[in-house]
C-alpha positions in Angstrom: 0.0 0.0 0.0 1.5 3.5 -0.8 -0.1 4.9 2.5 2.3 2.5 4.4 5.5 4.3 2.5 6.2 6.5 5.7 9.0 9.0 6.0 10.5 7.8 8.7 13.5 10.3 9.0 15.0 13.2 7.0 18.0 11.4 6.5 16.3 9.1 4.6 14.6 11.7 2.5 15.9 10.7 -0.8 15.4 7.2 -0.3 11.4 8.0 0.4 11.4 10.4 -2.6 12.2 7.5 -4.8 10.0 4.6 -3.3 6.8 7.0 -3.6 7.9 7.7 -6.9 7.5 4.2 -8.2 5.5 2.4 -5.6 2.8 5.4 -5.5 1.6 4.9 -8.8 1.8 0.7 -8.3 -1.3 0.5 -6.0 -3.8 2.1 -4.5 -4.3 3.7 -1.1 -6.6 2.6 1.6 -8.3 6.4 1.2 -7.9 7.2 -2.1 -8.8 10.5 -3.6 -8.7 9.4 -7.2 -8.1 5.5 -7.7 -6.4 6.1 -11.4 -3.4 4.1 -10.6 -2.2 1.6 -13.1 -1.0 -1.0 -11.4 2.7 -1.1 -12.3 5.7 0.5 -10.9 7.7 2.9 -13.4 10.5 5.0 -13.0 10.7 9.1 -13.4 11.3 9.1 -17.2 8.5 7.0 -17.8 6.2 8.6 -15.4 7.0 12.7 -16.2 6.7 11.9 -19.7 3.2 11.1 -19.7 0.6 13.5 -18.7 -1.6 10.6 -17.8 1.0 9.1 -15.3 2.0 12.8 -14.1 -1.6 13.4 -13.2 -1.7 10.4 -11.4 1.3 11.0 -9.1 0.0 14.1 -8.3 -3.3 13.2 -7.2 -1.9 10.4 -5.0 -0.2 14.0 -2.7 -4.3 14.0 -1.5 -4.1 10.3 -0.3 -2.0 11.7 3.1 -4.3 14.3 4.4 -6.3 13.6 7.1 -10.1 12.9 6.4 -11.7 11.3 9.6 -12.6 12.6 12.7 -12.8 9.3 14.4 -8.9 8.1 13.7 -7.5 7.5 16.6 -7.1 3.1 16.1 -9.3 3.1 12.9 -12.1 4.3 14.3 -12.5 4.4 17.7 -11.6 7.8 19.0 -10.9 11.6 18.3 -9.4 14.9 19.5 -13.3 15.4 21.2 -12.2 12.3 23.6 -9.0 14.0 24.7 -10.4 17.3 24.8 -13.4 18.4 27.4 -15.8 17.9 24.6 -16.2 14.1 25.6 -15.0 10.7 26.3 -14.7 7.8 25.3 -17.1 5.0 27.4 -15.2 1.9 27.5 -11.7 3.9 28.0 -10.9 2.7 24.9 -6.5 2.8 25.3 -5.8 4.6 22.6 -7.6 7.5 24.1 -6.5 7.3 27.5 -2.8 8.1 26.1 -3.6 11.5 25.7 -5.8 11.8 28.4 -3.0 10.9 30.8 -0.4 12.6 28.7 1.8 9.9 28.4 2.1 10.2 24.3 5.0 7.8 24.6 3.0 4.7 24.5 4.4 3.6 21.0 2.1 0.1 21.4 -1.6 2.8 21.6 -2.6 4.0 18.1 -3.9 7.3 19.6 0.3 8.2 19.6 0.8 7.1 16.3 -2.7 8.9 14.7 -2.2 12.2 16.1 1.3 12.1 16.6 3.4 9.5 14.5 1.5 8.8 11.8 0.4 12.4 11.0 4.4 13.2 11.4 5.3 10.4 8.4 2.4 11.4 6.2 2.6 14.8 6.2 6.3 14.2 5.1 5.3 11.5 2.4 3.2 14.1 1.0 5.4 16.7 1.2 8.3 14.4 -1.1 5.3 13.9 -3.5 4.3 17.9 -3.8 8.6 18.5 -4.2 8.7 15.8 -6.6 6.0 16.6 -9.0 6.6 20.8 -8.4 10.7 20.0 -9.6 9.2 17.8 -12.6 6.0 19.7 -13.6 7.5 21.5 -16.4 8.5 18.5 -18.4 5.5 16.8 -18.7 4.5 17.2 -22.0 1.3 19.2 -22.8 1.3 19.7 -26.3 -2.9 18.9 -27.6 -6.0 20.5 -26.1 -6.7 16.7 -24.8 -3.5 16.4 -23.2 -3.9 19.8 -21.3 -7.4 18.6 -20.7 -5.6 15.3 -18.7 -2.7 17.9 -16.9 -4.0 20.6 -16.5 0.1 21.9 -15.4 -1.4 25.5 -14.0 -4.2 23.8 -12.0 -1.9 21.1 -10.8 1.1 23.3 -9.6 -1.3 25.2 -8.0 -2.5 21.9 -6.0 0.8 21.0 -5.2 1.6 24.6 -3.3 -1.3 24.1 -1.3 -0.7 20.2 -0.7 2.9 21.2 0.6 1.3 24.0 2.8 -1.5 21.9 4.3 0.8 19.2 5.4 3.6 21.9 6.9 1.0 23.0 8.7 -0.6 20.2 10.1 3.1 19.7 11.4 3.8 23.0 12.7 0.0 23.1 14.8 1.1 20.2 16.6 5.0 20.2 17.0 5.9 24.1 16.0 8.4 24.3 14.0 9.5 21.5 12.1 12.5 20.5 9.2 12.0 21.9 6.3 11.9 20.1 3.2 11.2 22.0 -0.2 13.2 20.3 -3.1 14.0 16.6 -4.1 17.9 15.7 -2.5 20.3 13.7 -4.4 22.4 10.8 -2.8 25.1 13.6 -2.9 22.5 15.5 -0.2 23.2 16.0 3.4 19.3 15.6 5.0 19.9 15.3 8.4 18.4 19.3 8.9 17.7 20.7 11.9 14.7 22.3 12.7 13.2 25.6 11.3 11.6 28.2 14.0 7.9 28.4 13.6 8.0 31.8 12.1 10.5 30.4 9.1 7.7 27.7 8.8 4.7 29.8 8.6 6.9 31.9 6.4 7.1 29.1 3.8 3.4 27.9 4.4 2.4 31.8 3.3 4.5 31.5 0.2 3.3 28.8 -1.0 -0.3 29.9 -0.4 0.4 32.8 -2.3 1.2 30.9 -5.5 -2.1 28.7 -5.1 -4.3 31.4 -4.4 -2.7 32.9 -7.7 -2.9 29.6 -9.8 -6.1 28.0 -8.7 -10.2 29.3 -9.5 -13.4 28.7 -6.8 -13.9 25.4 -8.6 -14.9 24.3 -5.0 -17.8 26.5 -4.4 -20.0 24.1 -5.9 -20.6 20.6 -6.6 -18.9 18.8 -9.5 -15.7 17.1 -10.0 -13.6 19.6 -8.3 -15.3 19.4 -4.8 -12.6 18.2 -2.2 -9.8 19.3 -4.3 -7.2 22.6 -3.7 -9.1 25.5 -4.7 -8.7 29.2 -4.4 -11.2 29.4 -1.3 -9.1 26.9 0.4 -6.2 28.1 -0.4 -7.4 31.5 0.8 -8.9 29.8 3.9 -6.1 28.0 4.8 -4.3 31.2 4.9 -6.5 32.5 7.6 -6.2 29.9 9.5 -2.5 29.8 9.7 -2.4 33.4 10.7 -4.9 32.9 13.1 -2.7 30.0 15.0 0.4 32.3 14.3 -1.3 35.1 16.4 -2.1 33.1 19.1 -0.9 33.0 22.6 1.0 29.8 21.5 2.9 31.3 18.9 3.1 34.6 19.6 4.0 35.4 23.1 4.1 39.1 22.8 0.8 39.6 21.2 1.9 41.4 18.7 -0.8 42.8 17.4 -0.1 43.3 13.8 0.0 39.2 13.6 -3.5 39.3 14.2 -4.7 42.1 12.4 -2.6 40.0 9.0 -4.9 37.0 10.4 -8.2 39.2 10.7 -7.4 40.8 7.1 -7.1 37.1 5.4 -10.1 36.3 6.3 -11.6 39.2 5.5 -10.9 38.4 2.1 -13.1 35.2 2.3 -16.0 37.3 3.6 -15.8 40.0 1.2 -15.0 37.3 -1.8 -18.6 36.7 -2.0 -18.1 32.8 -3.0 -19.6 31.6 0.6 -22.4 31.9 2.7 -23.7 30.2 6.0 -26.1 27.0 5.0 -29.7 27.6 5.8 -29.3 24.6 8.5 -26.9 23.7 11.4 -28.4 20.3 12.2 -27.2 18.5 9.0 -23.6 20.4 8.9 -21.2 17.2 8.1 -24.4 15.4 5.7 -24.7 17.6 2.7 -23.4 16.3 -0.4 -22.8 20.1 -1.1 -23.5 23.6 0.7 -23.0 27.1 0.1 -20.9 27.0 3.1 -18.4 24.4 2.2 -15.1 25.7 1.2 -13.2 22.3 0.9 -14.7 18.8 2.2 -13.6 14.9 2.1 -16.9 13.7 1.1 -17.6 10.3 3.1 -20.4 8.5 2.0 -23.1 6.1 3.3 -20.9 3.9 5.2 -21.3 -0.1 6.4 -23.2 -0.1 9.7 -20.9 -2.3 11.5 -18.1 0.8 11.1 -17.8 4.0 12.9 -21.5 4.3 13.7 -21.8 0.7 15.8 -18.7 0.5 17.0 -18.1 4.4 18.2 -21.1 6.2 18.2 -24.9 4.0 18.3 -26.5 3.0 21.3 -26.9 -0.2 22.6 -30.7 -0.1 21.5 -29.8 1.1 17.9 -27.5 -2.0 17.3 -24.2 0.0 19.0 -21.6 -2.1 19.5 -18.8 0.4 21.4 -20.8 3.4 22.1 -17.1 5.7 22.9 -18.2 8.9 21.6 -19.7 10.0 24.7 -20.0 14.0 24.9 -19.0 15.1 29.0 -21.6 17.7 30.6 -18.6 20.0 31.0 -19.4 20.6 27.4 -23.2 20.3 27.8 -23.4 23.0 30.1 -21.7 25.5 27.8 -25.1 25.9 25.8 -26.8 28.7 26.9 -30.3 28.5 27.2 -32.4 30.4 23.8 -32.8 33.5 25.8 -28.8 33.6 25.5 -28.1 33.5 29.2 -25.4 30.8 31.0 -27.2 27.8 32.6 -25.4 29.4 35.4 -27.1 32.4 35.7 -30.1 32.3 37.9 -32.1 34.8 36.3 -32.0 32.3 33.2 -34.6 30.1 33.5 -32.4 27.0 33.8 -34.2 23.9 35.8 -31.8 21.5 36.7 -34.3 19.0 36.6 -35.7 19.2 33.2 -31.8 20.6 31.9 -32.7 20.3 28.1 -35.7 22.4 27.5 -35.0 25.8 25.8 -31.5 25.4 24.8 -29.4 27.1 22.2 -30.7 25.1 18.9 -27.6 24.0 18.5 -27.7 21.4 21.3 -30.3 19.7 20.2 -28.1 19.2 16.8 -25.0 17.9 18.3 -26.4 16.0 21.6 -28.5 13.4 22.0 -29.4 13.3 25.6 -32.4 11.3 28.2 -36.0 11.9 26.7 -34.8 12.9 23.5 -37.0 11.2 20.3 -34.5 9.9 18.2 -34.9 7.2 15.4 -39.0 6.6 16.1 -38.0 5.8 19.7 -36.9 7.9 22.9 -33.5 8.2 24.2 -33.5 6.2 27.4 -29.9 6.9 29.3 -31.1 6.3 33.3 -30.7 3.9 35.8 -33.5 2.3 37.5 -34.3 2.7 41.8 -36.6 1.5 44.0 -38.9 3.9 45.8 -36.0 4.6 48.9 -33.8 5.5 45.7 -31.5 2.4 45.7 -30.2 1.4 42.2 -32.7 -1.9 41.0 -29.9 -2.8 38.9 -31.8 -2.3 35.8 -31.3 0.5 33.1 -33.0 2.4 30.1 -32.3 0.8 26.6 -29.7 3.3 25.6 -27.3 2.4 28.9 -25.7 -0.3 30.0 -24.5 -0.9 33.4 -20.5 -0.5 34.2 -18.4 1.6 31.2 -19.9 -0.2 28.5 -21.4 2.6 25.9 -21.9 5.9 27.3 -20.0 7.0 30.2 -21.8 10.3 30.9 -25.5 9.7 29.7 -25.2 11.7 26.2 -24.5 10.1 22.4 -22.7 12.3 20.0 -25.4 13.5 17.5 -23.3 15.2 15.1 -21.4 12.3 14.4 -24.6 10.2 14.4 -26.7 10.8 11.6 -30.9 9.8 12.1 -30.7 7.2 9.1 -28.0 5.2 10.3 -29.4 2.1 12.5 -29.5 -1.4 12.7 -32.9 -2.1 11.2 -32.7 0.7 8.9 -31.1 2.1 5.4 -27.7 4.0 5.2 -29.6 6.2 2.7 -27.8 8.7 1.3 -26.4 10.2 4.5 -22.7 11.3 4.7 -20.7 12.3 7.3 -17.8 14.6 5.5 -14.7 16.0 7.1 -14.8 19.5 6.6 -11.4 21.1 5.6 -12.5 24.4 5.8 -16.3 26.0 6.0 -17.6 29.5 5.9 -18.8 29.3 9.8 -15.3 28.9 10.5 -13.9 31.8 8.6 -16.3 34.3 10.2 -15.1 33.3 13.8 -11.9 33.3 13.1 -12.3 36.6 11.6 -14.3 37.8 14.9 -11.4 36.3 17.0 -8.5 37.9 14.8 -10.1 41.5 14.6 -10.8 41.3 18.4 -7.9 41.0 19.4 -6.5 43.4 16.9 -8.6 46.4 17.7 -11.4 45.4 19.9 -15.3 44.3 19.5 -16.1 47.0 17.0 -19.1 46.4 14.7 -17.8 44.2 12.0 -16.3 42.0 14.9 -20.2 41.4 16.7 -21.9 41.2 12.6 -19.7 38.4 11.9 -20.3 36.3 15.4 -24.2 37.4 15.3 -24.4 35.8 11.9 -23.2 32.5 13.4 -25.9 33.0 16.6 -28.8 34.0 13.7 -28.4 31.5 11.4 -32.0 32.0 9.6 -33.8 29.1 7.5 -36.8 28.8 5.2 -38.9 26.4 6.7 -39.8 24.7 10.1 -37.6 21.5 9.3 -36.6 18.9 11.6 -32.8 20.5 11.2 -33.9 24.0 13.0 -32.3 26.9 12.6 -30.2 28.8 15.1 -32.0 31.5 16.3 -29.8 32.5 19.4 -30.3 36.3 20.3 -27.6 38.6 19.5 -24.3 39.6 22.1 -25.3 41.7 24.4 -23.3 45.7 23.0 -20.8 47.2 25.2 -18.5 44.0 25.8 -15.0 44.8 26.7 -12.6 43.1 24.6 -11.7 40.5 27.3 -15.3 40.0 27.2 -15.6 39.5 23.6 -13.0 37.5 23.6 -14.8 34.5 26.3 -17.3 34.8 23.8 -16.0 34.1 20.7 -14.2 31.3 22.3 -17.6 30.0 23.5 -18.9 30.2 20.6 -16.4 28.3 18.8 -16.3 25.2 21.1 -20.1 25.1 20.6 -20.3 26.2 16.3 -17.6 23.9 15.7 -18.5 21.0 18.1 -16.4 17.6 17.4 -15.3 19.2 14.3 -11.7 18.3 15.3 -11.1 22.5 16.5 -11.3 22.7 20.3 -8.8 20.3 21.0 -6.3 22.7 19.0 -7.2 25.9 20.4 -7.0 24.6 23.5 -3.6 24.4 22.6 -2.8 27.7 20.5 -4.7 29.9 23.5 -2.6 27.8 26.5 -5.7 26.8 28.3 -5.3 23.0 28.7 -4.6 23.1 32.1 -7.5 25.3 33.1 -9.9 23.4 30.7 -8.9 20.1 30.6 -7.0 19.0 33.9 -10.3 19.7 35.8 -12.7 17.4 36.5 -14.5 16.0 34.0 -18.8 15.5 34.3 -21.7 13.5 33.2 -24.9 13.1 34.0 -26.2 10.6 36.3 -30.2 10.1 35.9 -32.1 7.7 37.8 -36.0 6.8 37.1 -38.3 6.3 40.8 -41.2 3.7 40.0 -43.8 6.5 39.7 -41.5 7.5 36.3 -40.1 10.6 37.9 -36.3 11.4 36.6 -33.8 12.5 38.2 -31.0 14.3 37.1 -27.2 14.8 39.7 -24.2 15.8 37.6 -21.7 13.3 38.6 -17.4 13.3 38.8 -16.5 10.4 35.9 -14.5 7.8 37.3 -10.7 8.3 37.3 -10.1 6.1 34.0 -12.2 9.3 32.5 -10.0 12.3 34.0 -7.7 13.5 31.6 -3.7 15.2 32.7 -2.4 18.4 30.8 0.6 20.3 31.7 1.8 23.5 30.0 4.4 21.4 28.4 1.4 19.3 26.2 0.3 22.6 24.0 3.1 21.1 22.3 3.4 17.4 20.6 6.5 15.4 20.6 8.6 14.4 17.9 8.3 10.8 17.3 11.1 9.5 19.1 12.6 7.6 16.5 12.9 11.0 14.4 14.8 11.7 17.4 17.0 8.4 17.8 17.6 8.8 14.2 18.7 12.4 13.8 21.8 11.8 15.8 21.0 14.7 17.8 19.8 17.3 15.2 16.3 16.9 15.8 15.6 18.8 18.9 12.7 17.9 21.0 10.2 19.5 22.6 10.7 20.9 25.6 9.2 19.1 28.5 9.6 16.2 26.4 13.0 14.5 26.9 
């Protein structure tokens, strides 16, 4: 398989340059974004000459991206299990690495998703972007059908942006990393040290700049360019590396010009015109297109026995795992539809009917006790006698012990309606969204906040996120949250933008990264972590007691874990050039 052709260390760069070269094209990946390959291994002369081949090679830099949420051992766990946004109910091991911050574990596949794997992909794909970008110009393209087949301005402009997506999925976990921009000889020396974050974001901006030049919108709506580079994703990914650059993380000294560079790309997305906020929140990641999309890894109908049985179903709907279990330090961050905290006692809030009256968006991305889901209701209590004492018997969405949900919630989002046992897979997907236009608009809010303050522009764009309007009374709903209160101070406007983030992009693989970029982890993650305990008398009355998760469900983070590790074998290997981390040796 080419996706098993890992770049294991820069000294072996040219070594991995040449086996993707002819093993690439040989076979197919396990996620392959176009499965042209023709099923024999060439060599460069043979391959570069033929526009065919050329395009082929090419396409096979998409084949390293990320395009799951649930990766973490296949599909049994994400960044929403080691962040505060859930966890996983069987403490499934691979998860529990990063919840105790022991990212060493080299035998758990949550340290080689996240950290190991991501780390030798991102540099496969990198040797493929350098290899085709040095060879792009020889590739014959001499008849309207051959420029029809490689397409060279279209294609070099999807290899820029290849190379900067994969630099900085590198430099978001690990900061700055080795830079690798053209294809090494045998004659090479390749054991490079590290660049500082700046030099990499330097690079990732460069190339950015020649894809936003090269490439169209093609993205913007449905056809056969959906999911590949594009000028909005380009664009896009431009603002979001300025965002992370401005950060606390990166940028110690806030210098505020780095985020008004950050407000000012995205900017250029809003005043673009290609995008606009879909009509409906509920069915975010199950449109097989949207106005709102940017770029998307369209996943289709999957087999029911895959990441909906084993990770996300119920024991009633045929669940097999049930380890996407959302905590209710995340549930009590939506505010109730009159837009005031749970926590305020002027808000209405009964915490003992918790889930009437909250921000629509809860009732899109939980599924929670009473709830009617899939021509049933949600059942998550335990049984007691009349004095109170357990019976020993549950509803049919629990089970007793760790077994399925941990903290009495399922993960909506991630669950789509059709997806059952007894039922159809229809044609629901659940895509992983690159980049979409809710996104852009908060990290413009963020950006320009912290830049100059909550002027006007800065509540519009965060007010269009709480107003998302709709044209009919469909089972989606819209979002009809009331606007920010005026007057917030900028510290103000700031815990509200990051609220509304964690609860716009909900287990859309963000929080668990701007934890990191803002330096929070330790007061947002190292605290106890919730869920819901309901019981159910014999007269039917609930009962609801948040409840402190057991220890295998509290999660460690020290200052030291904004940052990954390098692999250690890049380390080993590096004979000392490859620094680490600190806090990391």
């Amino acid at each position: 398989m080419a996706q098993t052709l890992v770049f294991k260390q820069m000294k072996n760069y040219k070594k991995y340059s040449i086996i993707i070269l002819l093993s690439v094209l040989a076979t197919s990946c396990k996620n392959n974004y176009i499965d042209r390959t023709p099923g024999v291994a060439l060599d460069e002369i043979h391959v570069f000459s033929d526009p065919i081949l050329a395009a082929q090679f090419a396409d096979n830099a998409y084949n390293y991206r990320i395009n799951d949420y649930a990766r973490f051992n296949d599909h049994r766990g994400s960044t929403s299990q080691a962040s505060d946004e859930a966890v996983s109910g069987n403490s499934e091991g691979t998860v529990t690495t990063l919840n105790t911050g022991d990212y060493f574990k080299h035998s758990l596949a949550a340290y080689e998703n996240d950290i190991g794997d991501v780390y030798s992909q991102c540099y496969a794909g990198i040797a493929i972007t350098n290899k085709m970008l040095a060879n792009i110009d020889a590739v014959p393209v001499n008849t309207a059908a051959q420029a029809a087949i490689f397409p060279r301005e279209r294609i070099r402009g999807e290899m820029y942006f290849l190379r900067a997506y994969f630099y900085f999925e590198l430099i978001k976990r690990f900061g700055g990393v080795i830079l690798i921009n053209k294809v090494y000889t045998v004659n090479d020396n390749v054991n490079l040290p590290r660049s500082s974050y700046d030099e990499c974001v330097a690079q990732i901006l460069g190339d950015l700049a020649q894809a936003i030049s090269l490439l169209g919108y093609e993205s913007a709506s449905p056809g056969n360019y959906v999911g590949r580079a594009s000028k909005g994703a380009a664009m896009a990914l431009k603002a979001r590396t300025l965002l992370f650059a401005a950060s606390p993380l990166n940028n110690p000294s806030n210098d505020k010009t780095k985020w008004a560079s950050a407000a000012t790309a995205a900017q250029d997305i809003i005043s673009s015109g290609q995008y606009k906020l879909s009509l409906t929140y509920g069915d975010i990641l199950n449109q097989a297109s949207s106005q709102e999309y940017i770029q998307i890894f369209i996943r289709g109908p999957r087999a029911i026995d895959g990441i909906f049985a084993d990770y996300a179903m119920s024991p009633a709907s045929g669940g097999a795992q049930g380890q996407m279990d959302p905590t209710q330090n995340h549930v009590d961050m939506y505010e109730m539809l009159n837009g005031k905290s749970i926590k305020d006692g002027t808000s209405g809030y009964n915490p003992q009917n918790p889930y009437v009256n909250r921000d629509p968006r809860f009732y899109a991305n939980i599924l929670y006790n009473g709830q009617a889901w899939q021509g049933k209701t949600m059942d998550t209590y335990y049984n007691v006698d009349a004095t109170g004492k357990p019976t020993g018997t549950s509803g049919k969405d629990i089970a007793t012990g760790i077994t399925y949900t941990a903290t009495g919630y399922y993960c909506k989002k991630y669950w789509p309606e059709v997806y059952n046992r007894t039922g159809t897979t229809g044609t629901t997907f659940l895509n992983y969204i690159y980049f979409r236009y809710g996104e852009v608009l908060l990290n413009y809010a963020e950006a320009q906040n912290e830049a100059v303050g909550p002027d006007a522009t800065v509540y519009d764009a965060v007010n269009q996120i709480r107003q998302r309007m709709h044209v009919n009374d469909d089972v989606l709903n819209p979002v009809t949250m009331p606007p920010l209160p005026t007057g917030l101070s900028q510290d103000q406007m700031r815990v509200a933008i990051r609220h509304e983030r964690a609860i716009e992009l909900a287990f859309e693989d963000h929080r668990w990264y701007d934890i990191m970029r803002w330096r929070v982890g330790p007061a947002t993650i190292a605290v106890p972590m919730y869920g819901m305990y309901i019981t159910k008398s014999p007269s039917g009355l609930f009962t609801y007691t948040p409840t402190i998760l057991g220890q295998q469900f509290q999660k460690v983070y020290a200052d030291y874990q904004h940052r990954y590790p390098f692999p250690r074998k890049e380390i080993y290997n590096s004979n000392g050039v490859l620094v680490q981390n600190p806090g990391w040796n």
